[in-house]
NUFI-27764 format. One line per 10 residues: for each residue x, y, z of C-alpha. Coordinates in Angstrom, 3 decimals. Each point is the difference from the previous one (the first is absolute). Layout:
BEGIN
X,Y,Z ~ ...
This chain:
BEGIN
133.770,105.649,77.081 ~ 2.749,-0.890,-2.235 ~ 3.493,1.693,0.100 ~ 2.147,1.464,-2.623 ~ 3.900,-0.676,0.219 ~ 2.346,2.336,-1.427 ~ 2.290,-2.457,-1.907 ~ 2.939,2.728,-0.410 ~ 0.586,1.414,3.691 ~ 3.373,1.584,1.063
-0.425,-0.172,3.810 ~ 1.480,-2.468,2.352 ~ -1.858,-2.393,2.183 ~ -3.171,1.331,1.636 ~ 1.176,3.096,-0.355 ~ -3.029,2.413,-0.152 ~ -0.513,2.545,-2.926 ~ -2.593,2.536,-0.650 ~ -0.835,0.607,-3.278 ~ 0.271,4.282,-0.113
0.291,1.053,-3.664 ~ -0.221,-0.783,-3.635 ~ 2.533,1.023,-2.747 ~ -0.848,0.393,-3.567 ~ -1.557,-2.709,-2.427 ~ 2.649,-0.790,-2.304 ~ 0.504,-2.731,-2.682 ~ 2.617,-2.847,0.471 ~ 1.854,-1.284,-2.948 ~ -2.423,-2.668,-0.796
-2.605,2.916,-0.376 ~ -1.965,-0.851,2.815 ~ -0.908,2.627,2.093 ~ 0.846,0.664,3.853 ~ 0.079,1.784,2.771 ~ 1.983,1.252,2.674 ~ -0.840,-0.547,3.681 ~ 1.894,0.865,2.923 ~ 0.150,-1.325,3.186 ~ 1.509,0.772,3.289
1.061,-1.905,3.215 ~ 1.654,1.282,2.809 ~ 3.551,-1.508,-0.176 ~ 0.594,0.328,-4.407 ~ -1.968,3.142,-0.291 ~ -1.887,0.664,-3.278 ~ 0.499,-2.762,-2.903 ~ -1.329,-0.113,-3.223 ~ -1.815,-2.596,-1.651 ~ -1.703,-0.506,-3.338
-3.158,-2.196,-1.058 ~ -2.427,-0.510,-2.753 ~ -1.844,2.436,-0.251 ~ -3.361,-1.895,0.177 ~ 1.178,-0.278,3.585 ~ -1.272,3.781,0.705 ~ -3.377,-1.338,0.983 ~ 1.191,-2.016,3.217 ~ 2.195,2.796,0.832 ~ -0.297,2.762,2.913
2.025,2.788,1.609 ~ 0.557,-1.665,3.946 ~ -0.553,-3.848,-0.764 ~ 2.506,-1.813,2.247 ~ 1.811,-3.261,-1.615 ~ 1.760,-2.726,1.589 ~ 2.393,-2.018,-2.289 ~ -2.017,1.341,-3.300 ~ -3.191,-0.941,1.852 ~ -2.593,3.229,0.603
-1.115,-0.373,3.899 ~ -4.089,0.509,-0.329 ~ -0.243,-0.024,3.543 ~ 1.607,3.329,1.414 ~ -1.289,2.665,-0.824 ~ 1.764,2.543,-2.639 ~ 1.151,3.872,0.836 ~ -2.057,3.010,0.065 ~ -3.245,0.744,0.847 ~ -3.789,0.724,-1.201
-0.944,3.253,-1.487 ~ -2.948,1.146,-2.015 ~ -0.119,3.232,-2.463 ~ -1.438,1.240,-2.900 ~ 1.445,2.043,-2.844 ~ -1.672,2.092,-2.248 ~ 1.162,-1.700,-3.162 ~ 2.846,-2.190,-0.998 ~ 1.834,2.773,-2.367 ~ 0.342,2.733,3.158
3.249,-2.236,1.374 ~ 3.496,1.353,-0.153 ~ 2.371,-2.526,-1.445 ~ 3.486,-0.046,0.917 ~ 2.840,-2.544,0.864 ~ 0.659,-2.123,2.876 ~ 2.713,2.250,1.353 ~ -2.143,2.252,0.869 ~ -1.796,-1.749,2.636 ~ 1.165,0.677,3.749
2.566,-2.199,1.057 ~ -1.880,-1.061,2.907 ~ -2.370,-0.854,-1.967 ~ 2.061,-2.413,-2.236 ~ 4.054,0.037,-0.419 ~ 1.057,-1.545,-2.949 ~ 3.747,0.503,1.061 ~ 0.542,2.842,-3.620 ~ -0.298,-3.555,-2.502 ~ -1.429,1.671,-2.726
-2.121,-3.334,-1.678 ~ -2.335,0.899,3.316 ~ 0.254,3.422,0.411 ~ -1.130,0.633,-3.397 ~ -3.539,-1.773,-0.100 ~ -2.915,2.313,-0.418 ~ -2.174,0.932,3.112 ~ -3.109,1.917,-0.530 ~ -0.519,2.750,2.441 ~ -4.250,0.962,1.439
-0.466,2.800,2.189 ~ -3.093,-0.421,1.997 ~ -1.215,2.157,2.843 ~ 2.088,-2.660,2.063 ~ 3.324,-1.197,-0.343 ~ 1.470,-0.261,-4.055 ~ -0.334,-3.857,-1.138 ~ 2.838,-1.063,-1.912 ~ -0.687,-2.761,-2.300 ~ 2.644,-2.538,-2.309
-1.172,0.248,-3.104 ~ 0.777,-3.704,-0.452 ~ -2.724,-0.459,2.715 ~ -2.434,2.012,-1.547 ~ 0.557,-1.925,-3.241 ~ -0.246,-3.118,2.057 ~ -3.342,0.520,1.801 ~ -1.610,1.544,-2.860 ~ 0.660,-2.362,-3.333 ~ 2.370,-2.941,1.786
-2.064,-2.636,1.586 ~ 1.961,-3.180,-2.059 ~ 2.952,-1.020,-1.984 ~ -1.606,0.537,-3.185 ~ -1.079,3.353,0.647 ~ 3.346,0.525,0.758 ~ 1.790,-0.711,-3.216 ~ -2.642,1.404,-2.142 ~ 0.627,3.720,1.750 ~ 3.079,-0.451,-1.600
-0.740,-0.558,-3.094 ~ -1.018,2.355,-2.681 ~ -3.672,0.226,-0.448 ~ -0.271,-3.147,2.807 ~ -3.260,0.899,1.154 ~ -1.671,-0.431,-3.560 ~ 1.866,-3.555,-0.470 ~ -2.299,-1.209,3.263 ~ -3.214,1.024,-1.644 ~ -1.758,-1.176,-3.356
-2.675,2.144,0.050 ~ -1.456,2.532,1.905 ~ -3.177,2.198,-1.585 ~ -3.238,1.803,1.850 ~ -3.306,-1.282,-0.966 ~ -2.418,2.676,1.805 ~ 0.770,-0.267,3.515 ~ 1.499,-3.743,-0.311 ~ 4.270,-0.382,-0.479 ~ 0.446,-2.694,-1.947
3.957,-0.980,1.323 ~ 1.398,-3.250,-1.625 ~ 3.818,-0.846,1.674 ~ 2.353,-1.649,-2.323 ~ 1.708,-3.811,0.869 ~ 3.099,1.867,1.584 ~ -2.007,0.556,2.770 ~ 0.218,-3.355,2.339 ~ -3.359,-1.389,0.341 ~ 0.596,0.196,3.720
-0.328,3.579,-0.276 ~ -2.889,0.149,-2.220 ~ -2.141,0.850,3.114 ~ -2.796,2.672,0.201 ~ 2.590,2.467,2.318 ~ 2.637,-0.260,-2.329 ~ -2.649,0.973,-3.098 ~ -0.578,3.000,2.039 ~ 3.541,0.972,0.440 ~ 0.800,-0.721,-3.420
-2.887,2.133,-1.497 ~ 0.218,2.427,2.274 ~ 3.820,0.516,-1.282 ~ -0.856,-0.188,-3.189 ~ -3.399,2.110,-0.947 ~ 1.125,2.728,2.727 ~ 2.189,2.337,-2.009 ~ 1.288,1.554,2.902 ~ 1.313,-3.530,1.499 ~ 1.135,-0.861,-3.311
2.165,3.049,-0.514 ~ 1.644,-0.517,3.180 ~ 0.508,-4.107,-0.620 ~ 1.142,0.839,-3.389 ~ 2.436,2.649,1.492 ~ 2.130,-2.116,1.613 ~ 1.680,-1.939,-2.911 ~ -0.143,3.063,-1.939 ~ 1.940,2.220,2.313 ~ 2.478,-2.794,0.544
0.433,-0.177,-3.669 ~ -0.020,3.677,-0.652 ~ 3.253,-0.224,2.880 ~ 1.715,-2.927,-1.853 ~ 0.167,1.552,-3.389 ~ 1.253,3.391,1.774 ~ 2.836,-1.791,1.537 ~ 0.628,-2.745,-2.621 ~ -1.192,1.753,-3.337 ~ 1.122,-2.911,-2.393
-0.482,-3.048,2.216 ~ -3.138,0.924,3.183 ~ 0.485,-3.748,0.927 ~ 3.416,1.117,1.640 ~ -1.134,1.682,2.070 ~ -3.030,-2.126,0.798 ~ 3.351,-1.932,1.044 ~ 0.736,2.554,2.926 ~ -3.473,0.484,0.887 ~ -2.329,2.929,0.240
-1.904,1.867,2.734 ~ -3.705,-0.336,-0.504 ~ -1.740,3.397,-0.717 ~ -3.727,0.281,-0.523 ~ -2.309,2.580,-1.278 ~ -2.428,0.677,2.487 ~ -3.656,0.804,-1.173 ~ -2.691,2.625,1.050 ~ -1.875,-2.657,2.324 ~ -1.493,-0.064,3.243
-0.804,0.550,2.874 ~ 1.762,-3.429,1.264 ~ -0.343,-1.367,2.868 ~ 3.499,-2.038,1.179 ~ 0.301,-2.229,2.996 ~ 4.041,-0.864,0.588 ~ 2.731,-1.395,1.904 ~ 2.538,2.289,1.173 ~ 2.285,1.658,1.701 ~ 0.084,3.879,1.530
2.570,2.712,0.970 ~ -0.489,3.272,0.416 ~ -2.986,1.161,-2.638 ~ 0.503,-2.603,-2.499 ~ -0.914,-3.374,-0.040 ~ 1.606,-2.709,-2.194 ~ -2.479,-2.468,-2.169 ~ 1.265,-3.231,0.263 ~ -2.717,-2.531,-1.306 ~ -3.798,1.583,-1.724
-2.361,-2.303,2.186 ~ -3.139,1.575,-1.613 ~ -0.776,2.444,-2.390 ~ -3.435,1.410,-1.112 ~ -1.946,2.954,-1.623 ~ 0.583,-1.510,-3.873 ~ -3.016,-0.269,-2.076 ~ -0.568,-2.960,-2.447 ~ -0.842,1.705,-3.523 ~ -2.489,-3.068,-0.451
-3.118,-0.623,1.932 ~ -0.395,-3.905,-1.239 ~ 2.678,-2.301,-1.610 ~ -0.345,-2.982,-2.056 ~ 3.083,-1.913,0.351 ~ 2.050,-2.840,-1.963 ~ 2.755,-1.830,-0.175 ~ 0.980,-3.020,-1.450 ~ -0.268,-2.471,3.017 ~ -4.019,1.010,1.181
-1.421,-2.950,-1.809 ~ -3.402,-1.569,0.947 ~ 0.287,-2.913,2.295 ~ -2.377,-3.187,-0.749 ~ -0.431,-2.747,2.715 ~ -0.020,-3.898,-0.724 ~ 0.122,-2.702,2.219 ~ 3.393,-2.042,-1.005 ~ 2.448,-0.714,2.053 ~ 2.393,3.046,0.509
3.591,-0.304,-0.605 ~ 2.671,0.662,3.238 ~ 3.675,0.366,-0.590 ~ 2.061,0.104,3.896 ~ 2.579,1.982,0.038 ~ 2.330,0.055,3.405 ~ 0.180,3.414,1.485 ~ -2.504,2.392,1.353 ~ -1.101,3.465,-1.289 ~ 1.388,1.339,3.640
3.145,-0.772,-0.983 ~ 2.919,2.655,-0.055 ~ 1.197,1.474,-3.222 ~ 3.821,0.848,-1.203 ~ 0.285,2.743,-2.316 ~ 2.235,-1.438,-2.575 ~ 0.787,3.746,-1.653 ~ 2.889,-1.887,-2.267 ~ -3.094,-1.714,-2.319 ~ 0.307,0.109,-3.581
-3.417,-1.165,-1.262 ~ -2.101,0.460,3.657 ~ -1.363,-3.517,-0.420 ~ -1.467,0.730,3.334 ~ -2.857,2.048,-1.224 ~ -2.818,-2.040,1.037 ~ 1.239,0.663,3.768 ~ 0.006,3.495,0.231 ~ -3.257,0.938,1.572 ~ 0.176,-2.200,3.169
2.174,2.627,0.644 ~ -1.616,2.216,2.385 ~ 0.749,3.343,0.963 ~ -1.691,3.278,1.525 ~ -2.322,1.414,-2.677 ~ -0.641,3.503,-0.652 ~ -3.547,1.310,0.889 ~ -1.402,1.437,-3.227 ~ -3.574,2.300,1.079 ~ -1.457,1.107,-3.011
-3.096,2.862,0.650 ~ -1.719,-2.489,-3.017 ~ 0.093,-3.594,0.062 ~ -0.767,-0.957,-2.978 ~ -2.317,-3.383,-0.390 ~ 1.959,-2.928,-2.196 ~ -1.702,-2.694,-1.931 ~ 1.858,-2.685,-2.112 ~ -0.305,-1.073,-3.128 ~ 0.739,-3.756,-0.131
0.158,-0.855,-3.834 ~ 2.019,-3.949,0.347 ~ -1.246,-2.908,2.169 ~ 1.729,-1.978,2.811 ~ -1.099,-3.410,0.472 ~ 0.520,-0.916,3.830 ~ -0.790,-3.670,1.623 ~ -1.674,-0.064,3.495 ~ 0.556,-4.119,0.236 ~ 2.441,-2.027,2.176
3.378,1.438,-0.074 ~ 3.025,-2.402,-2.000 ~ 3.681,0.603,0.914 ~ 1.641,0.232,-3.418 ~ 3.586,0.352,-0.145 ~ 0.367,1.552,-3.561 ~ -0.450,3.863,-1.148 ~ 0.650,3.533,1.842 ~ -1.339,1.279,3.254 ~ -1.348,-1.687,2.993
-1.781,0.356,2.959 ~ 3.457,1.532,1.759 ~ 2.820,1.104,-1.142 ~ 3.840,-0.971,0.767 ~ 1.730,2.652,-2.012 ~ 1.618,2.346,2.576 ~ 2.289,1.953,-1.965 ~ -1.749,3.439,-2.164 ~ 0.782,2.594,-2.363 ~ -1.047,3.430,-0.147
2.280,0.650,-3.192 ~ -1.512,1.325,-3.085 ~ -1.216,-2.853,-2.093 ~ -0.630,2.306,-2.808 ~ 3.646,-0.518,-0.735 ~ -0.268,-2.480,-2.741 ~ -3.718,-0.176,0.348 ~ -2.015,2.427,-1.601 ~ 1.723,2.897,-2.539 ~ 0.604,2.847,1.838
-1.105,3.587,-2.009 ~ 2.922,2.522,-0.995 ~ 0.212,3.120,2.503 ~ -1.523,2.480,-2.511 ~ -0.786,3.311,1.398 ~ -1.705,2.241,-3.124 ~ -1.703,-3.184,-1.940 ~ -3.224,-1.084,1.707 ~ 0.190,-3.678,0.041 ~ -3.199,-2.195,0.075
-1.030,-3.522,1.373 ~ 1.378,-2.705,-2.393 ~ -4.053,-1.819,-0.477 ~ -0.726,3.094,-1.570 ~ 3.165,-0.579,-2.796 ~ -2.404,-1.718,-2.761 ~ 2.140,-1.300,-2.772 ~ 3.189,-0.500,1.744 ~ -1.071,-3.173,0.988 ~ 2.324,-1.855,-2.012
2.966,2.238,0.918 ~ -0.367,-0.629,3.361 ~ 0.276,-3.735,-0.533 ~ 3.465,0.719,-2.483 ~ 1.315,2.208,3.524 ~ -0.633,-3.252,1.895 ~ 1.754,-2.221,-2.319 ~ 2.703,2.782,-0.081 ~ 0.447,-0.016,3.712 ~ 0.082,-3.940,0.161
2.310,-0.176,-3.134 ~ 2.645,2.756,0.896 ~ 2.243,1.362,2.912 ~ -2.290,3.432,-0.143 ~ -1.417,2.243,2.639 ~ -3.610,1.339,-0.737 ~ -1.776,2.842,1.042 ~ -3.382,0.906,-2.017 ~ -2.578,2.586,-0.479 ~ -3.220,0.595,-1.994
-1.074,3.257,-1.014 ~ -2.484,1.272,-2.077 ~ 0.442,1.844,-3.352 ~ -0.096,3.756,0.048 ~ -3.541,1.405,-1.529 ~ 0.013,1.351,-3.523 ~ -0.651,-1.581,-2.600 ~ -2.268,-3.370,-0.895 ~ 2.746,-2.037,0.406 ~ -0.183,0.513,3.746
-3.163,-1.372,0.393 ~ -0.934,-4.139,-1.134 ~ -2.657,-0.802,-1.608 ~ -1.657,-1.477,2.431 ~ 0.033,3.803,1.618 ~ 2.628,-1.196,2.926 ~ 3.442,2.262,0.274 ~ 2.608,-1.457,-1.815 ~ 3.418,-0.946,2.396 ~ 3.120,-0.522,-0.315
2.538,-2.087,2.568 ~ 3.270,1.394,0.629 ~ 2.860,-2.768,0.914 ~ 2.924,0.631,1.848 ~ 2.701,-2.472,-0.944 ~ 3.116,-0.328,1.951 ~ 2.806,-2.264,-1.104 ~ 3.304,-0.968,0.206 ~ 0.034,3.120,1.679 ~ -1.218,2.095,-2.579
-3.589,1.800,0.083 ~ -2.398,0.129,-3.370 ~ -3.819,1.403,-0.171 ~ -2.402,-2.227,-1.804 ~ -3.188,1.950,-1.889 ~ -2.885,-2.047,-0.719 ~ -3.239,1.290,-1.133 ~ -3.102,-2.049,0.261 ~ -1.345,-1.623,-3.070 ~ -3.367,-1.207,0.237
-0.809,1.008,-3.251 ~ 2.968,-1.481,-1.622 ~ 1.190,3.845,-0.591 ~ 3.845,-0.309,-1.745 ~ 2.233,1.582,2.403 ~ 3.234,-1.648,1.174 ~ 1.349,0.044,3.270 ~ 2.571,2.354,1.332 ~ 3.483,-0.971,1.771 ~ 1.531,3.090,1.679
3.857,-0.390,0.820 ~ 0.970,3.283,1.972 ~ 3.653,0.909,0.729 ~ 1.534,0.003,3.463 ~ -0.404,4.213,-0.059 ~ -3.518,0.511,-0.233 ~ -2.160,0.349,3.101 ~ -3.488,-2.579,0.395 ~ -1.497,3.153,0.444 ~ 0.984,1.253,-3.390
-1.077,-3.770,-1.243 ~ -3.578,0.299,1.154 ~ -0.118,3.041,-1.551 ~ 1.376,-1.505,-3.620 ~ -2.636,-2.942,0.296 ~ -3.053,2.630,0.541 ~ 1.677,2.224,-3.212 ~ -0.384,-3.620,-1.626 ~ -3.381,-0.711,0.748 ~ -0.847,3.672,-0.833
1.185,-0.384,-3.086 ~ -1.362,-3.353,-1.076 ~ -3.429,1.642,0.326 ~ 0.733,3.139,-2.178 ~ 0.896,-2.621,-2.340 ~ -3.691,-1.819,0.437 ~ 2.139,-2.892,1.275 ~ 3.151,-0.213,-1.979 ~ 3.605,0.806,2.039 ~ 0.875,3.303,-0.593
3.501,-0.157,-1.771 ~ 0.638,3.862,0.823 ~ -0.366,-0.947,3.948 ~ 1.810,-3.080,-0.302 ~ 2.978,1.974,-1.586 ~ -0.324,2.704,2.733 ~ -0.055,-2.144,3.325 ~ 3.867,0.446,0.707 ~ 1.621,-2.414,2.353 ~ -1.101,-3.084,-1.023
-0.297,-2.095,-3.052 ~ -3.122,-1.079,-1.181 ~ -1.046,-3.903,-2.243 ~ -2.882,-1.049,-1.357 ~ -1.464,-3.522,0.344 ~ -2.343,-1.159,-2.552 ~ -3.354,-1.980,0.811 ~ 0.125,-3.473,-2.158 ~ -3.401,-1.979,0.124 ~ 2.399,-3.377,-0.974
1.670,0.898,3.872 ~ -0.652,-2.182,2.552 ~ -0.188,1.538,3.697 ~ 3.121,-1.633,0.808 ~ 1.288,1.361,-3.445 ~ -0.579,3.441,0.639 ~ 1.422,-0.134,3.886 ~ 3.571,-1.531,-2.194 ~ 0.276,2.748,-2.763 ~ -0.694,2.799,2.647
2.455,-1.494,2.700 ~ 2.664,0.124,-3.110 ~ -0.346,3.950,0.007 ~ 1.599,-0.024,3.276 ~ 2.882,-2.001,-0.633 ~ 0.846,0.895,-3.520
């Protein structure tokens, strides 16, 4: 079994360290997000260290490393126990702190003390469980799932479409998923988190109560305090009963959770699922010679994490990387079939070493990444809390706009965020002609250190509407900017589709430009004249 390296390590030697605790996810300067871990040996006492947070998944409470390196052979702390609770929302939550010491001593640092523990009562002892670990064993089983808890709405920018047909889920995952977790499992998982409202509410409760805490403390600027980092909270849902089957460690009456080995008692919403995803094609067989490219290494190979990666070239390497899963036991196990749309062409002839292309037979690359390679990647949504965003395949007529935001992005030193929503109900104008909702994206620009909203309604129809550039001051709130932009869309549709020049007047705290549409604009034309509102 391969072996992951932690690159950044603070101990001397062969020092041992147990990994005890985790800190809060926090945001480094780049905007990458990451996570505290703390470690303990018995000569420097309890150190802190932070990864990537895509390295949560290879990550438990009682591992023992050696120079970085996790030691698979002894065995970690704590023992077996089995329970049930009655349902997921009857725990207690409190801090850290108030565990018993001899249960875990975190020597009064507060970044520890202060993580979330959920507290069951059973006829037994009371089962104290992280709520990071919950969060882990439930959604976290890779990277990608990782990032994408953290991220507004991240669960709908996985999935293209999902839709019930009778009994039958039809569940199509979108290209951010890795084809090398396109598998039938991780269609259940996925499905399961996304058609269960329950599951969802609790997923989606995670970002949204660490949001909801950012804008308390930081009102005019919630990425600061991303900065520090934030405890994760959940909302726990009426659900059960659930079975659990742990790792830990007891005093007295109360045990302490340290890894979720199994949990059961869910119940898929879906009896039959009819999955897709971009990389199920249709294989064909011929007899030609098959191509070979050799490439020195083996796929037993140990792994560094290199958690200093810009652009995580190393994607392609991140599944050899094993670790313990998490038993998921559904009551329901729902049957998957998949839909295979494209065709693969293989060879099954004599195999010819090439020595152009990518890939190979092996692999030599030993260093990986489990940073966020949405950074710079895809367009990451704006953290709206009141405006219901939507998938951006469902955005007809902004197709064109979304090719001037690329050119924009390309062209100019700006940040991006974007989200699509749909126009508010009311009037004909909300509705195309073709009968589909009409949308509108919403662009957040940042520059030169300066923040600007762009408005752009969908035109499919060629409707006369220009776009919207929103400059707020330094004083007003994002809270009380989400709230202008919905008093916007309101009244564009009281209008039938016209900007309201009353609300434009009355949203105080920013100043507000119009863009016209020209049909003599190129793409690249219209990404120049709206990059000159922000520097004129």
């Amino acid at each position: 079994m391969a072996a992951l390296k932690l690159k950044s390590w603070p101990f001397p030697g062969n020092q041992e360290a147990e990994l005890v605790w985790f800190g809060s996810p926090f945001m480094d300067y780049k905007g990458n997000w990451r996570i505290r871990v703390a470690f303990r040996t018995s000569a420097s006492g309890i150190k802190i260290v932070s990864y990537p947070w895509g390295t949560l998944p290879y990550l438990r409470i009682g591992q023992i490393y050696s120079n970085g390196v996790y030691d698979q052979v002894r065995p970690m702390s704590g023992s077996a126990f089995q329970f049930t609770i009655d349902s997921l929302d009857q725990g207690t939550v409190t801090n850290s702190f108030k565990l018993p010491k001899r249960l875990i001593d975190f020597g009064k640092n507060p970044e520890l003390g202060l993580q979330n523990i959920i507290h069951y009562r059973t006829s037994g002892p009371t089962y104290c469980i992280p709520v990071i670990e919950l969060i882990r064993a439930m959604f976290i089983n890779s990277r990608y799932l990782a990032y994408y808890l953290l991220q507004p709405h991240g669960l709908d920018l996985l999935v293209d479409k999902s839709y019930s047909l009778g009994r039958i889920l039809h569940f199509d995952l979108s290209s951010r998923v890795p084809a090398k977790l396109a598998t039938d499992n991780n269609a259940r998982h996925l499905s399961w988190m996304r058609t269960d409202s329950r599951i969802r509410s609790l997923w989606d409760s995670v970002y949204q109560n660490m949001f909801g805490q950012a804008v308390k403390n930081s009102p005019y600027n919630p990425t600061e305090s991303f900065k520090k980092g934030i405890p994760l909270e959940v909302n726990l849902p009426t659900i059960g009963p659930i079975q659990l089957n742990v790792r830990g460690v007891q005093f007295m009456d109360y045990v302490l959770v340290k890894e979720i080995l199994a949990i059961g008692g869910f119940r898929h919403p879906s009896d039959e699922i009819l999955f897709w995803h971009p990389s199920k094609k249709k294989r064909e067989w011929s007899s030609g010679d098959k191509s070979v490219r050799i490439i020195s290494g083996a796929k037993d190979n140990d792994y560094v994490l290199n958690d200093q990666s810009d652009n995580a070239k190393e994607d392609i390497n991140q599944n050899v990387l094993e670790t313990s899963p998490t038993i998921m036991k559904f009551i329901n196990s729902p049957a998957i079939e998949t839909r295979r749309l494209n065709v693969k062409h293989s060879n099954t002839g004599t195999e010819v070493i090439v020595t152009s292309g990518r890939g190979g037979k092996h692999t030599g690359a030993k260093e990986v990444s489990t940073q966020d390679t949405m950074v710079g990647g895809d367009t990451p949504p704006i953290d709206f809390q009141t405006l219901e965003t939507i998938p951006a395949n469902e955005a007809m007529g902004l197709e064109l706009f979304f090719q001037m935001i690329e050119i924009l992005k390309k062209s100019f030193p700006v940040s991006i965020r974007m989200s699509i929503i749909r126009v508010p109900f009311g009037k004909r104008f909300s509705v195309c002609t073709n009968g589909a909702r009409r949308t509108c994206a919403i662009v957040q620009v940042t520059y030169s250190g300066s923040t600007f909203y762009v408005v752009e309604v969908a035109r499919p129809d060629d409707w006369s509407i220009s776009t919207l550039i929103l400059r707020p001051s330094d004083q007003i709130t994002f809270r009380a900017v989400e709230q202008n932009i919905k008093q916007l869309l309101d009244g564009l549709v009281r209008k039938g589709g016209h900007w309201d020049q009353n609300v434009l007047s009355q949203c105080s705290g920013m100043n507000i430009e119009k863009l016209k549409h020209y049909q003599s604009d190129t793409i690249r034309d219209w990404a120049f004249r709206l990059a000159g509102k922000f520097v004129s």
